[in-house]
KOLKE-562691 format. One record per residue: residue number from 1; chain; z, y, x of N, C-alpha, C, CB in turn. Coordinates in steps of 0.1 Angstrom, whole numbers. Glycine has a CB too. Layout:
% residues N
   seq   mol     n_z     n_y     n_x    ca_z    ca_y    ca_x     c_z     c_y     c_x    cb_z    cb_y    cb_x
   NUM     A       Z       Y       X       Z       Y       X       Z       Y       X       Z       Y       X
...
% end
This chain:
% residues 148
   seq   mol     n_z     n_y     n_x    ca_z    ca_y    ca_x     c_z     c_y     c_x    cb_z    cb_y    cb_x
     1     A       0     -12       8       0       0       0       0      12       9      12       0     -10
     2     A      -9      20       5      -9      34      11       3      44       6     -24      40       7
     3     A      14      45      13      24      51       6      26      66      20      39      36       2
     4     A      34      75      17      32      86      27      52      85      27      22     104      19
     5     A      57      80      45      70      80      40      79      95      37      78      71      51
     6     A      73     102      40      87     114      37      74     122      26      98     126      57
     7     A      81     125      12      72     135       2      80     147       4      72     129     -16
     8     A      74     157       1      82     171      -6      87     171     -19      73     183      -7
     9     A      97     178     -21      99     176     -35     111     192     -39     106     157     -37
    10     A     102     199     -42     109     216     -41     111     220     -30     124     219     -47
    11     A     105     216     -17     111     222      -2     121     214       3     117     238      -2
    12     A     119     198      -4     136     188       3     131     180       3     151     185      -4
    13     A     127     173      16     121     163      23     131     149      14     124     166      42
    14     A     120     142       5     125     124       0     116     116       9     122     118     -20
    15     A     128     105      12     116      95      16     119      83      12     112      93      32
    16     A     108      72      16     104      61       9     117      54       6      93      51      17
    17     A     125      55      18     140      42       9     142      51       1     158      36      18
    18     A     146      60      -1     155      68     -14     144      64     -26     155      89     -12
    19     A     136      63     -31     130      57     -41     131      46     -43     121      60     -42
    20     A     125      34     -31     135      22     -30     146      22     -32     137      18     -22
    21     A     157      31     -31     170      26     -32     172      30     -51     181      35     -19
    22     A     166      35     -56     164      38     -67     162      24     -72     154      49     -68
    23     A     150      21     -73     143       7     -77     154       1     -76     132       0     -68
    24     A     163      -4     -62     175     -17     -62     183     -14     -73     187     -19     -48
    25     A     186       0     -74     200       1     -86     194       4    -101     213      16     -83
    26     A     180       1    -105     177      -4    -116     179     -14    -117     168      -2    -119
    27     A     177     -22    -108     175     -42    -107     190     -46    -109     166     -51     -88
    28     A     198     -39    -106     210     -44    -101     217     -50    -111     218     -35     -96
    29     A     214     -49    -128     219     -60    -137     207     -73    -142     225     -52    -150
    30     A     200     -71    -132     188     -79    -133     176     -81    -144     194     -89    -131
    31     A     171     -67    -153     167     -64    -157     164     -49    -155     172     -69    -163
    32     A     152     -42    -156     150     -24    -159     149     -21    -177     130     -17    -151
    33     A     159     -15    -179     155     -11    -193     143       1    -191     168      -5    -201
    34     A     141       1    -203     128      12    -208     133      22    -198     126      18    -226
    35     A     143      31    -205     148      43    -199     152      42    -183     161      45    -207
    36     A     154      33    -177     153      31    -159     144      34    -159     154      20    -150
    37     A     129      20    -159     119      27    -160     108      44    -166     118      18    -164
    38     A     112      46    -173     107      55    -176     113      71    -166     109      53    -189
    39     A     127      73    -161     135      78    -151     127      78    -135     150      70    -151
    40     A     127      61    -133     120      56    -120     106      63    -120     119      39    -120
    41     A      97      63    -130      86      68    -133      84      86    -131      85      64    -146
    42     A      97      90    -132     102     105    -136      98     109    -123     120     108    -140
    43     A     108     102    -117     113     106     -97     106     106     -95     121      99     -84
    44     A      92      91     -94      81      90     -84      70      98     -85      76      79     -84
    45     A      68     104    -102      57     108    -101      63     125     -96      46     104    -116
    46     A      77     131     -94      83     142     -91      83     140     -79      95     144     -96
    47     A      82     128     -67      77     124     -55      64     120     -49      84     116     -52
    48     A      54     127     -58      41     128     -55      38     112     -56      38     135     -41
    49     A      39     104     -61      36      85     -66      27      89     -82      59      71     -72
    50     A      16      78     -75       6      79     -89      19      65     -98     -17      71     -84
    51     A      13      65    -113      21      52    -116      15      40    -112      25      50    -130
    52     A       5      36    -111       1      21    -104      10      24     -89     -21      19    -101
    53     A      10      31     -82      20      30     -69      38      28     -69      18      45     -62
    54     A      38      32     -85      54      31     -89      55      17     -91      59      40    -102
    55     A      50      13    -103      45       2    -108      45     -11     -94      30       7    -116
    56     A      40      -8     -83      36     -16     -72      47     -18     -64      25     -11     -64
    57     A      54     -11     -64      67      -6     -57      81     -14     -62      67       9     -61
    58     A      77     -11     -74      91     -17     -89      87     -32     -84      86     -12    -114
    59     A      79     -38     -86      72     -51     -87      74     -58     -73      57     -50     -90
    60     A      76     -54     -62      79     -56     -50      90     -55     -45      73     -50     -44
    61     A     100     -48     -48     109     -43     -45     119     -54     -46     110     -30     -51
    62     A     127     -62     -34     134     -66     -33     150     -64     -24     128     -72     -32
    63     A     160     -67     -27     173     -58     -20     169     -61      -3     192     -65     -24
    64     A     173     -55       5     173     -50      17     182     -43      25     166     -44      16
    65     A     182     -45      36     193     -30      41     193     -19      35     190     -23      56
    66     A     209     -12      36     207       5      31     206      14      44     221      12      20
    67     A     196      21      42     194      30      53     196      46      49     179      27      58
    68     A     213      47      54     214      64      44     211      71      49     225      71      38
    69     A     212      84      46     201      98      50     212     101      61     197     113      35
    70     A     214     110      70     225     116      76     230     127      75     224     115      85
    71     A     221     138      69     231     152      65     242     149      52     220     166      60
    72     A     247     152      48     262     157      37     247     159      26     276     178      42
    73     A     243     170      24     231     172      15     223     162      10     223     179      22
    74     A     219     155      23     206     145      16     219     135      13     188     136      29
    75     A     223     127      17     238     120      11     234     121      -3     255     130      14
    76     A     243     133      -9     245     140     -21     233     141     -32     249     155     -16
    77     A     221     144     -25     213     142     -35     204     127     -39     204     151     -34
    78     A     207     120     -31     205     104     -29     216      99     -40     207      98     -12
    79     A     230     102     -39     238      95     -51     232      99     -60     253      98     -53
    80     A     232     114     -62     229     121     -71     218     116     -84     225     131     -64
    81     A     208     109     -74     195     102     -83     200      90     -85     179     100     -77
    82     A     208      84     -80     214      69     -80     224      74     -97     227      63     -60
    83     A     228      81     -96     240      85    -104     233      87    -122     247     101     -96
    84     A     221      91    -116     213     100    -131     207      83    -140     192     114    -123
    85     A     199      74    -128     193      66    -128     205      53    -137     186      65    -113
    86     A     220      56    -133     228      48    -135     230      48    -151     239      51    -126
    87     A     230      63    -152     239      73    -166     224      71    -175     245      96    -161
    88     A     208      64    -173     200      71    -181     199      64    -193     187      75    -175
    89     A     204      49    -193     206      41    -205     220      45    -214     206      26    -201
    90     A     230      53    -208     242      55    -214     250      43    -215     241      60    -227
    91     A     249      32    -206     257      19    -205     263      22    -189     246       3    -207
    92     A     276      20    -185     276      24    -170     288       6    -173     284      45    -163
    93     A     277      -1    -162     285     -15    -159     296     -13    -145     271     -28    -156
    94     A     305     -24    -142     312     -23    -136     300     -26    -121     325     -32    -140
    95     A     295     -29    -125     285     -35    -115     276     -22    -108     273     -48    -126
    96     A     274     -15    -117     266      -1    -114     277       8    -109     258       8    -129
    97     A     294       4    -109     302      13    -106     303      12     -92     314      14    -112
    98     A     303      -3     -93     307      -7     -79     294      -2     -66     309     -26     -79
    99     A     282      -4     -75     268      -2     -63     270      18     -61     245      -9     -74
   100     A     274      25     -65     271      40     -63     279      38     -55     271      52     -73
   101     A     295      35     -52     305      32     -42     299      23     -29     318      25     -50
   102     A     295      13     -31     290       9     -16     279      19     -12     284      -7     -16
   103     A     269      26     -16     262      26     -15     267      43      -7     254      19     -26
   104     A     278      51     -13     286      65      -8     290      54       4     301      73     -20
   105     A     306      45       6     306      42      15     296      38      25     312      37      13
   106     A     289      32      25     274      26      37     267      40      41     259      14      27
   107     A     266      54      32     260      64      38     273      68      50     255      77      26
   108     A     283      66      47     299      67      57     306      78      54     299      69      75
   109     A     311      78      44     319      85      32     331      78      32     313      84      16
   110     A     345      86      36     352      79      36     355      75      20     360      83      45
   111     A     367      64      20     370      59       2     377      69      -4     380      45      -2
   112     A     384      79      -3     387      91      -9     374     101     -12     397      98       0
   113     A     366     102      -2     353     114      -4     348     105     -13     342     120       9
   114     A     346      89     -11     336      80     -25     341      83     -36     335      62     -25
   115     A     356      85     -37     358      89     -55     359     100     -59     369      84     -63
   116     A     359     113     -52     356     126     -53     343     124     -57     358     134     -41
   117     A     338     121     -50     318     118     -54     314     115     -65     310     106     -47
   118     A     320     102     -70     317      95     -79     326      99     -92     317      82     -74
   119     A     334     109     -91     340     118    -102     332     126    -105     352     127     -98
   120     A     330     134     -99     321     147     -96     306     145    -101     321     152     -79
   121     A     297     127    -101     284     131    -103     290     124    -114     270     128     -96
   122     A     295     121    -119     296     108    -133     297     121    -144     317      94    -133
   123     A     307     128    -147     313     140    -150     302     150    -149     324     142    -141
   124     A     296     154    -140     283     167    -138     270     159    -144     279     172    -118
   125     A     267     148    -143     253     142    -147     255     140    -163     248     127    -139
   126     A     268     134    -166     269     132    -180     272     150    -189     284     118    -182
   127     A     277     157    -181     277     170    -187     261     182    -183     294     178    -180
   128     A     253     173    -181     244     181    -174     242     193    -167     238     182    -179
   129     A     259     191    -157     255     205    -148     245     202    -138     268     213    -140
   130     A     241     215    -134     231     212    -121     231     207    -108     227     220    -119
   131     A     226     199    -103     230     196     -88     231     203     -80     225     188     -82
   132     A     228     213     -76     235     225     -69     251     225     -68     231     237     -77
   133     A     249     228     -83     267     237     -87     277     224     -80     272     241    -110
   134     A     266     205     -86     279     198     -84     276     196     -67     281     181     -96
   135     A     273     196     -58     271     195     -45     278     209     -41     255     191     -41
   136     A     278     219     -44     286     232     -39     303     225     -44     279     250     -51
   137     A     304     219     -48     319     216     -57     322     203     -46     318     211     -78
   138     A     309     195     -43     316     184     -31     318     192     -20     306     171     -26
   139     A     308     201     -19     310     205      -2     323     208       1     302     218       4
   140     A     331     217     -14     340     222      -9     355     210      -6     342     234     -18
   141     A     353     202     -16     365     191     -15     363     186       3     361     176     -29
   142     A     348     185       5     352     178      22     356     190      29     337     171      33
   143     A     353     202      28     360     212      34     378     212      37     356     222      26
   144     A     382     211      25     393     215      24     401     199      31     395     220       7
   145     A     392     184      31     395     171      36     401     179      49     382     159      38
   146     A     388     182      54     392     186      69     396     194      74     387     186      76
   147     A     403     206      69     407     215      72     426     210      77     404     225      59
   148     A     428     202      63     440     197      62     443     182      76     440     192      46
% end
């Protein structure tokens, strides 16, 4: 597949795992509902992906290493789509609770910053604030981690 790894997407570099890692946490109750799919469809074609390339992708896509981003930012907006993608059927399994938490820890979050995180997008995605405001609201909780 002719795939391009890092897209633009508003001036913020996504690349190919982050949409992969998308895909695993649809699969993750071993099924895509409509609404995954149709979300997964959202991102890719918002990440420059025709749908036969989404479609090719979904269909291929098997678990793998996680390879996380390294700034605080890309982090943040990587749960962030993990988090939306989790919330878009309105069913949140223990199973989908547990994959956004490995998946904060493995980027190397410690387990206090993973449930700040996973407060903060559960709470901001289900109240539709904006990811801005909720990533301005993590930055400051690690601030204040390390200050102390």
């Amino acid at each position: 597949m002719n795939f391009v790894n890092f897209i633009s997407n508003h001036g913020k570099r996504i690349n190919r795992d982050h949409f992969l890692h998308l895909v695993q946490v649809a699969k993750i109750d071993g099924q895509i509902l409509r609404e995954e799919l149709e979300m997964l469809h959202r991102f890719g074609r918002k990440f420059g992906l025709t749908d036969p390339e989404i479609d090719d992708m979904i269909k291929s896509e098997s678990p793998e290493n996680y390879h996380p981003p390294y700034s605080l930012e890309d982090k943040f907006y990587e749960l962030y789509n993990i988090t939306e993608l989790i919330l878009s059927d309105d069913i949140v399994s223990e199973r989908e609770k547990r994959m956004i938490r490995r998946y904060a820890i493995a980027a190397g979050l410690s387990e206090d910053l993973t449930e700040s995180l996973c407060r903060i997008l559960m709470e901001g995605v289900r109240n539709e604030t904006d990811e801005e405001t909720l990533f301005k609201e993590f930055r400051k909780i690690v601030r204040n981690k390390f200050r102390n």
